[in-house]
N, C-alpha and C positions, 0 to 999 in steps of 0.2 A: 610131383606137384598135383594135388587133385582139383579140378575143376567141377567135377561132378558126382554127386554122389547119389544112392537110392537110399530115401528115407522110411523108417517103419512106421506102420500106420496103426488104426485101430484093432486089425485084424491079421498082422504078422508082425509080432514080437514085442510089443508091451508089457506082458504077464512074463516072458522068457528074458524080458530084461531087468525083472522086477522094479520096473520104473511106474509109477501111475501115472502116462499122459490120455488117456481115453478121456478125461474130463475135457481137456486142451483141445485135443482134436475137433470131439464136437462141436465145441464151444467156436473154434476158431482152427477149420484142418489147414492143410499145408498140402503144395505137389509132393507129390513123391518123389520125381526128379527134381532135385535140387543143381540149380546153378549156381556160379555168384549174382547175385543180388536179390533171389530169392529169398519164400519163407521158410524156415526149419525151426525145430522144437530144440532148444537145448535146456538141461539141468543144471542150474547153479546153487555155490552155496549161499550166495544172496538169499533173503529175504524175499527179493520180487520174484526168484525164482522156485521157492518152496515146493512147489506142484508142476513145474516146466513153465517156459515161455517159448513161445515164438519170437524169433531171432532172424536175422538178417547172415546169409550169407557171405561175410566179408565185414573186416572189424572195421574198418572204414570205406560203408558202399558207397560204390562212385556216383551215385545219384548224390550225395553231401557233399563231394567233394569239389573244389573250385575249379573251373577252367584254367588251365594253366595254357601262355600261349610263347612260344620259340623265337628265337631272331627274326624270323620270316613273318610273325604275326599267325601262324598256324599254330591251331590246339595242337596241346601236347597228350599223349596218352595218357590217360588216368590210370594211378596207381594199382596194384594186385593185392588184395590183399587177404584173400581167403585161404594162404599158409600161412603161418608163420615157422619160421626155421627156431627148433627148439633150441640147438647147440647154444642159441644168441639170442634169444627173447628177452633175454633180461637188459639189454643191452640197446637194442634198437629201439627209437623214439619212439616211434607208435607203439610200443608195446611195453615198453620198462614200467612204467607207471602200474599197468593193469598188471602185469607180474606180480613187481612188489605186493600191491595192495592184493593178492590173493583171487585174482577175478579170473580164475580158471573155470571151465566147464567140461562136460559130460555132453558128445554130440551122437544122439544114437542113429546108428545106420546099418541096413542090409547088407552093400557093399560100397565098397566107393572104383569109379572107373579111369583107368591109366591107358595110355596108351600104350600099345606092343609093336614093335619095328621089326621080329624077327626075320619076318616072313619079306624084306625089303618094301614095305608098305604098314603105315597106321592099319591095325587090329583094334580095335576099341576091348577091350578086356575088363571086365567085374573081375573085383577081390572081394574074398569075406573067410568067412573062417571054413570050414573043411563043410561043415554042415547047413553050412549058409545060415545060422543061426544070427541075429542082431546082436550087436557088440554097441561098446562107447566109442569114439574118437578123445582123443584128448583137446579140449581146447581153449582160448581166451580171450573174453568178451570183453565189450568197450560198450558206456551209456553215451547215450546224446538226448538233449532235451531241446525242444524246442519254444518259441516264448509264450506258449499258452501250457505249459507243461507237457505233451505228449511227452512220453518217451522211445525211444528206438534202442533197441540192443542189435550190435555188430558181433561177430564173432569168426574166428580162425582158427581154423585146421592143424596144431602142431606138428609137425614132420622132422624128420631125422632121416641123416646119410643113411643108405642101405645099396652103395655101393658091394659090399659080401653078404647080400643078403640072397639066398639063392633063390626067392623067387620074385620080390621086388626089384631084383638088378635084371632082370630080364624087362621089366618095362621102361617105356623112354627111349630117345633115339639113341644110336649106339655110343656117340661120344658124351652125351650128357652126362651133366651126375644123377645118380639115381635117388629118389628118394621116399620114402612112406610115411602114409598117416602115423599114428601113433595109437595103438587101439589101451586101451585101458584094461588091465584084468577089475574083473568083480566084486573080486573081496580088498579091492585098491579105491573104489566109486568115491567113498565119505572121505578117506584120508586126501586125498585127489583134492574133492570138493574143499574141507575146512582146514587143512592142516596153512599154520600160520607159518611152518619153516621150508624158506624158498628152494633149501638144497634136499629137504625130503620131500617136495613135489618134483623137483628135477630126475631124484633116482627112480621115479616113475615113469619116467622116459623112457622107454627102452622100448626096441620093437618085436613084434610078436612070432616067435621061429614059424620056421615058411614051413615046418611038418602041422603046423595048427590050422593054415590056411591054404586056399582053393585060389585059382583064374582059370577064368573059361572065355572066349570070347564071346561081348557081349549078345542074347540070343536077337534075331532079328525085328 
């Protein structure tokens, strides 16, 4: 489950991801550490995303979201919702809809950071690919409008088991499941983006062999 990721900015990995957000940035930058409920840049095949948008981390931030309160009259946690579990996206209420209807995106990031238990203590550890080069995430975004029109775009992290994955099973505590982003290859971005059939966006699921990819603990 990633909670946090480093995003690329104007001047590490824009051109190497042959994405144009230099206009966006300017226009409207973003942290580079991304939480949830943060801003990030995603790429969709929308219309409103032609050129990238800024995005909200989490396809329903809990800033929207209703107080929900328990037997006792105490709030209840507000929902997670900056993964979604690909095996079942299609499947789960918050997300079946944007599925179907094709509201996948393109989340680009440096790395994204898991925790490591080896050591019998949280490690905070960056992932990314061998060269530390910016990649996409795979992900699925949600509109909301509010009644003067604004709009807000949510969006979610897709993840997949990677219980034998030899270096994503190393993060997380030892009995959990394990699990990883989903990075997109390149020459997969547009088919990702437009393709209207849900089971050849699904076979783009798949996670990226740990010889492609790096973890180092986070530097200080």
């Amino acid at each position: 489950m990633c909670t946090n990721y480093r995003s690329p900015d104007e001047d590490t990995g824009f051109s190497q991801l042959k994405i144009d957000l230099g206009l966006l940035y300017r226009r409207n930058p973003w942290d580079r550490e991304v939480y949830p409920d943060y801003r990030a840049p995603i790429i969709t095949g929308d219309p409103i995303g032609r050129d990238g948008i800024v995005a909200v981390f989490g396809a329903w931030p809990k800033f929207l979201q209703p107080d929900r309160l328990d037997d006792r009259g105490k709030k209840k946690k507000k929902f997670d919702t900056y993964n979604a579990r690909g095996e079942d996206v299609g499947s789960k209420p918050l997300y079946a809809k944007a599925w179907r209807d094709g509201q996948r995106c393109l989340i680009p990031a440096r790395w994204v950071v898991e925790p490591c238990w080896e050591t019998g203590k949280n490690v905070w550890h960056r992932i990314g690919l061998t060269d530390w080069a910016p990649y996409c995430v795979a992900g699925i975004w949600k509109r909301y409008e509010d009644a003067d029109g604004r709009v807000l775009i949510g969006m979610s992290m897709l993840t997949l088991n990677a219980d034998d994955h030899m270096l994503m099973k190393r993060m997380h505590r030892p009995n959990d499941e394990k699990r990883s982003v989903v990075i997109i290859q390149p020459g997969d971005y547009d088919e990702w983006l437009h393709t209207t059939n849900v089971e050849a966006a699904r076979s783009m699921l798949q996670l990226r062999p740990a010889e492609e990819m790096w973890a180092e603990p986070v530097p200080g």
